[in-house]
C-alpha positions in Angstrom: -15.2 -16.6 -3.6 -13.6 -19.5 -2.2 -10.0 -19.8 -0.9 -8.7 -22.7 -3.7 -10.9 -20.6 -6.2 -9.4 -17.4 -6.0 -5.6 -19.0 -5.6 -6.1 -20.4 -8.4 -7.7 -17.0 -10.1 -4.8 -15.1 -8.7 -2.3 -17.8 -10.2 -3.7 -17.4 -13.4 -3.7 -13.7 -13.8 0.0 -13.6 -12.2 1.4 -16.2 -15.2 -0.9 -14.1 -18.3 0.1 -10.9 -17.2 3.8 -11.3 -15.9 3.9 -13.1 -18.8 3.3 -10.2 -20.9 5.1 -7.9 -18.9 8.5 -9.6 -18.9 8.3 -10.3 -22.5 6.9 -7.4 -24.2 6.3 -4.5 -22.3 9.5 -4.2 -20.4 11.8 -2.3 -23.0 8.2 -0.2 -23.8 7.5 0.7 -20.1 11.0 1.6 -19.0 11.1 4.0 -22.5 7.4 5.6 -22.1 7.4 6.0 -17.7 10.5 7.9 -16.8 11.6 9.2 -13.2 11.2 12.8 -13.7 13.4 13.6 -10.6 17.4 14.7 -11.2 19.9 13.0 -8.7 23.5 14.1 -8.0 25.9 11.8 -9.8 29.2 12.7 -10.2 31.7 15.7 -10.8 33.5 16.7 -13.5 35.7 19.6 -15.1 34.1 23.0 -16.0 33.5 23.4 -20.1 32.3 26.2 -22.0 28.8 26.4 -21.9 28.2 24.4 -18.3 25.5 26.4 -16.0 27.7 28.3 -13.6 24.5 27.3 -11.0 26.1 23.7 -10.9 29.5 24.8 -10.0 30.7 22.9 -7.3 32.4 25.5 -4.9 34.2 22.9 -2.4 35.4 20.9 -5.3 36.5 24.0 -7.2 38.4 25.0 -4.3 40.5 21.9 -3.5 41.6 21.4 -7.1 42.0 24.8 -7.8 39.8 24.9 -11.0 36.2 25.1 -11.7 34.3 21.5 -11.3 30.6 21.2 -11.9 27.6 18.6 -10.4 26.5 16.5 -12.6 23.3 15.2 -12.5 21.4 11.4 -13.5 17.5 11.2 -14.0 16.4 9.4 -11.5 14.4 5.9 -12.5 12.8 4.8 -9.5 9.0 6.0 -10.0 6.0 5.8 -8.2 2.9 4.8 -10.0 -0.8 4.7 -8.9 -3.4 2.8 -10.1 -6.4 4.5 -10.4 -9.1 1.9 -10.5 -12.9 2.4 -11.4 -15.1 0.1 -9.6 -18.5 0.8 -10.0 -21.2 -1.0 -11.0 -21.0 -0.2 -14.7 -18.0 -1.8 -14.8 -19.8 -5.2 -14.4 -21.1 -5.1 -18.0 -19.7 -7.0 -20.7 -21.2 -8.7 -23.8 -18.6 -10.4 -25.1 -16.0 -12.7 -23.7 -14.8 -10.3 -21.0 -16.5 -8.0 -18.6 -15.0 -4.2 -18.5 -13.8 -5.3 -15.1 -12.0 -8.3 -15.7 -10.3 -6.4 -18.7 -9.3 -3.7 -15.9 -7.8 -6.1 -13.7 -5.9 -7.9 -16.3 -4.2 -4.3 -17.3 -3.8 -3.5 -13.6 -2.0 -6.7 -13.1 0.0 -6.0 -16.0 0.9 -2.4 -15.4 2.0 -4.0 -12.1 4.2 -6.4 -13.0 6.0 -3.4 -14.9 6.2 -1.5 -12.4 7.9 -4.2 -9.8 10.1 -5.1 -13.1 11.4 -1.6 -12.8 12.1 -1.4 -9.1 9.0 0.9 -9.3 6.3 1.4 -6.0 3.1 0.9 -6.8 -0.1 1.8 -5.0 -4.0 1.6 -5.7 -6.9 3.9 -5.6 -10.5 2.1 -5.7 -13.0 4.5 -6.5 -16.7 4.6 -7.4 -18.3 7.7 -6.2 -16.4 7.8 -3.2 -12.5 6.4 -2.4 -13.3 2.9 -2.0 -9.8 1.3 -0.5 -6.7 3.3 -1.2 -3.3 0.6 -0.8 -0.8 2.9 -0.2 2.8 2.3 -2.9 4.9 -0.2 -2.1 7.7 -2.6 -3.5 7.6 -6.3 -4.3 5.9 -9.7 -5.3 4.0 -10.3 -2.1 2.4 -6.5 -2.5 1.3 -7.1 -6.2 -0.2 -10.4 -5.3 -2.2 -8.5 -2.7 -3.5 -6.2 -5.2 -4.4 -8.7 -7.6 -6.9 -10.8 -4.8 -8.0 -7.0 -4.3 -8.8 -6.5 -7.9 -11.1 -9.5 -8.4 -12.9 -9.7 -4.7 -13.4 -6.0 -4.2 -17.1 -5.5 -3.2 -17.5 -1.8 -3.5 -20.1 0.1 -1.1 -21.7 2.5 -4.0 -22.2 1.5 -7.8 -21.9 5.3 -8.9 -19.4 7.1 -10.2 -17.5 10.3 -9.4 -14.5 10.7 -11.3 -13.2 14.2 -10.2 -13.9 13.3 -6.7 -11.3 10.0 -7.1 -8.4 12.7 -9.1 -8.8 15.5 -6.5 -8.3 12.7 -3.5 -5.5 11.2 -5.1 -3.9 14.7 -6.2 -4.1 15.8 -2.6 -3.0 12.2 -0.8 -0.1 11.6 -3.3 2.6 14.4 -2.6 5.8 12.9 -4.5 5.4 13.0 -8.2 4.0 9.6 -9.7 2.9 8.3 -12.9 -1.5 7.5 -12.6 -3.0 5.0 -14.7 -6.6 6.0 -14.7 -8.7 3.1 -15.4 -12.6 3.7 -16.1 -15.6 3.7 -18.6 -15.8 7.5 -17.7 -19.6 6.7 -17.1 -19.4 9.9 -14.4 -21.4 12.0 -13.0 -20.6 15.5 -12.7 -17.2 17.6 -14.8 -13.9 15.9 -14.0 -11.9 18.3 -16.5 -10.5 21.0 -13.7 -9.6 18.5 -11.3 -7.7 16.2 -14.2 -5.6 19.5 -15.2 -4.3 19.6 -11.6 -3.6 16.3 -10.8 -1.4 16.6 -14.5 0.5 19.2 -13.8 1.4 17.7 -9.9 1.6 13.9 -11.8 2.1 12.1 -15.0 -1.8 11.0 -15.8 -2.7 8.4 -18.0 -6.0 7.7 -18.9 -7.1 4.3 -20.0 -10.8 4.0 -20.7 -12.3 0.5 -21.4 -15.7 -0.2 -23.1 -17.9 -2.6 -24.4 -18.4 -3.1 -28.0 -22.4 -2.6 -27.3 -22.1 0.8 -26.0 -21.1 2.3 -28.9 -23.8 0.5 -31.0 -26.4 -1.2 -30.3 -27.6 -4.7 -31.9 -30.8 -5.3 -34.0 -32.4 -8.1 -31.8 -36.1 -6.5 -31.1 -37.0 -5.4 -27.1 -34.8 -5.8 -25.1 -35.0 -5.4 -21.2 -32.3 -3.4 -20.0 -31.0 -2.5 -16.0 -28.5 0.4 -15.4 -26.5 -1.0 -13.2 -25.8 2.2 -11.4 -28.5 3.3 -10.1 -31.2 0.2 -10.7 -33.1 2.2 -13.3 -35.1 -1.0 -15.5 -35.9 0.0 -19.0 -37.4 -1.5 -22.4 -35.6 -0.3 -25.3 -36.6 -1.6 -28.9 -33.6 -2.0 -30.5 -35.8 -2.7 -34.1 -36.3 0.9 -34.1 -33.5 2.6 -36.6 -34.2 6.1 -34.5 -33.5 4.3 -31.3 -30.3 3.2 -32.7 -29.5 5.9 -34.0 -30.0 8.0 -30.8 -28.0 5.9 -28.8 -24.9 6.0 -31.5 -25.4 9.9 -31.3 -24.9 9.4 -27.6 -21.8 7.5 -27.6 -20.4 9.8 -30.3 -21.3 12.8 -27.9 -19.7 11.2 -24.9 -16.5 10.3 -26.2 -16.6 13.8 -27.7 -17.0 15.3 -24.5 -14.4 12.8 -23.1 -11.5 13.7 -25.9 -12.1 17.1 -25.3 -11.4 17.0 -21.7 -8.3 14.6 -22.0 -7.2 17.0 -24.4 -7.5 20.4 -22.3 -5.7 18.4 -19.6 -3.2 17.6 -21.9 -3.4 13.7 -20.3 -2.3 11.0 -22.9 -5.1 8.1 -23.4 -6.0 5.2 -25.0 -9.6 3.3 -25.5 -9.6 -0.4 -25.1 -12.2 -2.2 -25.8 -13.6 -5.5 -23.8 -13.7 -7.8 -26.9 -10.3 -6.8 -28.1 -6.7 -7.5 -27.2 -5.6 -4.8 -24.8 -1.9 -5.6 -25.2 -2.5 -3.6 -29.1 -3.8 -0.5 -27.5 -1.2 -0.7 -24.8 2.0 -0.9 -26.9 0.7 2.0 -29.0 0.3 4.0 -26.0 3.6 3.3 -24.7 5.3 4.1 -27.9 3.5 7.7 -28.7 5.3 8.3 -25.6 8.6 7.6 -26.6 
C-alpha cells in the first residue's frame, strides 16, 4: 500500500470511528468497562456497620477515635484487542470484508479507550501470535495501530483461537478488559483456555460474519477456495440438500460457539459484515450496565 494511500486510509478510519466514539459510545463505554481495582481515597469517621479491617490505626490514634479507609474504584483500565487475522477473515460478499469490519470496531473500541485515559494494546493472532503491541496511552499509539490494522500481512492463514487466549492470559499480568475479535473459524477447543483468561480478565467476545455463511444463495455451481488452507471446491448451490447441509453447519457452529461463551461465562455479541456494527455494539455495552 502506498504512503499517500494509506494516510489517507488511516485519515478516514480516524474521522468515522472517533466520530462514533466521542459521540455515542462515550457515556456507554465508560458505564459497561469499569476499573475493577479499589484505590485509597480518603478517611473518615467510624459508623456502625464499617468493616473493622479498614480501620485506620494511625489515624484512630491521633484523633483519639476510630477512623476508617475509604476506598474509590479505580477507572484507569487496560484493554487488549484481540485481533483475528487469518485468512478467513478476508471474505466478504457484501459491501465490507470481515476484516475491514474488524478494524473499523478496533479503531472504535480505541478511540474509547484513549477517551477514557484507558491503555490499550493489540494481540494479532492467526494460528500463532502474529505481532503483539504492548498497552499504551495516546493519539500517536492509536494511529499506529490503526496503519497496523489495515497493512498487517500475517505469516499463516489458519486459525488457533486457544492458542491466541492462553498467550495473552499468560503475557497480560494486570487485570484488563479483552475484546476478542474473530469468525471463530478455529481449529482445535478454545473453551478451557477462554474460562481462564475470564476469570484473570474481563473477556469480550465479538464475532463477525458474513451474511453468506449462514446461508447460502441459489445461483447454480459455484467455484469455491478456503482461504485457509487453499482447499478449491465446486459446490452446487441449486441443490436444496446442499443448502440445507451447509445451514445445518452454521446452526451447529454457532451452537457449539454459544455454548462455549456460555460455560466461560464471557459476554458476546455477533456482528454481521453487511450490517451496522454500531447496533450490535450499543446493545452490548448496555446488557452490561
Amino acid at each position: 500500500m502506498e504512503t499517500e494511500e494509506l494516510l489517507q486510509k488511516v485519515r478516514k478510519i480516524e474521522i468515522k470511528t472517533r466520530g462514533l466514539s466521542n459521540n455515542i459510545f462515550a457515556g456507554e463505554y465508560h458505564s459497561a468497562f469499569k476499573g475493577r481495582g479499589m484505590a485509597f481515597a480518603e478517611v473518615r469517621e467510624y459508623q456502625y456497620g464499617d468493616d473493622v479491617r479498614d480501620i485506620d490505626w494511625n489515624v484512630t490514634a491521633r484523633m483519639s477515635k476510630p477512623y476508617v479507609k475509604v476506598y474509590e474504584e479505580e477507572r484507569e483500565l487496560t484493554v487488549i484487542l484481540m485481533v483475528d487475522v487469518s485468512g478467513s477473515l478476508d471474505f466478504g460478499t457484501i459491501g465490507q470484508t470481515k476484516r475491514e469490519v474488524a478494524t473499523e470496531i478496533a479503531a472504535t473500541l480505541a478511540f474509547s479507550a484513549i477517551e477514557n485515559n484507558d491503555k490499550i494494546g493489540v494481540i494479532f493472532f492467526s494460528d500463532r501470535v502474529e505481532k503483539f503491541i504492548p498497552p499504551k496511552k495516546g493519539r500517536k499509539h492509536i494511529l499506529l495501530i490503526i496503519r497496523e490494522l489495515l497493512t498487517f500481512k500475517p505469516q499463516s492463514n489458519k486459525t488457533d483461537v486457544g492458542m491466541a487466549i492462553e498467550f495473552m492470559t499468560n503475557a497480560i499480568k494486570k487485570r484488563c478488559t479483552v475484546f476478542l475479535m474473530s469468525d471463530f473459524y478455529t481449529r482445535g477447543e478454545f473453551s478451557q483456555q477462554l474460562k481462564i483468561a475470564n476469570r484473570r480478565h474481563d473477556v469480550v467476545a465479538i464475532q463477525v460474519y458474513d451474511q453468506r455463511m449462514c446461508e447460502l444463495p441459489n445461483i447454480g455451481l459455484l467455484d469455491l477456495v478456503d482461504s485457509e488452507t487453499g482447499e478449491r471446491v465446486t459446490v452446487d448451490t441449486a441443490s436444496a440438500a446442499v443448502r440445507r447441509a451447509h445451514r445445518e453447519w452454521w446452526v451447529n457452529h454457532q451452537s457449539q460457539l454459544g455454548t462455549a461463551l456460555t460455560a466461560a461465562n464471557v459476554d458476546n455479541v455477533s456482528v454481521r459484515t453487511d450490517e451496522d456494527y454500531v447496533k450490535s455494539l450499543m446493545n452490548l455495552f448496555k446488557r452490561r450496565r
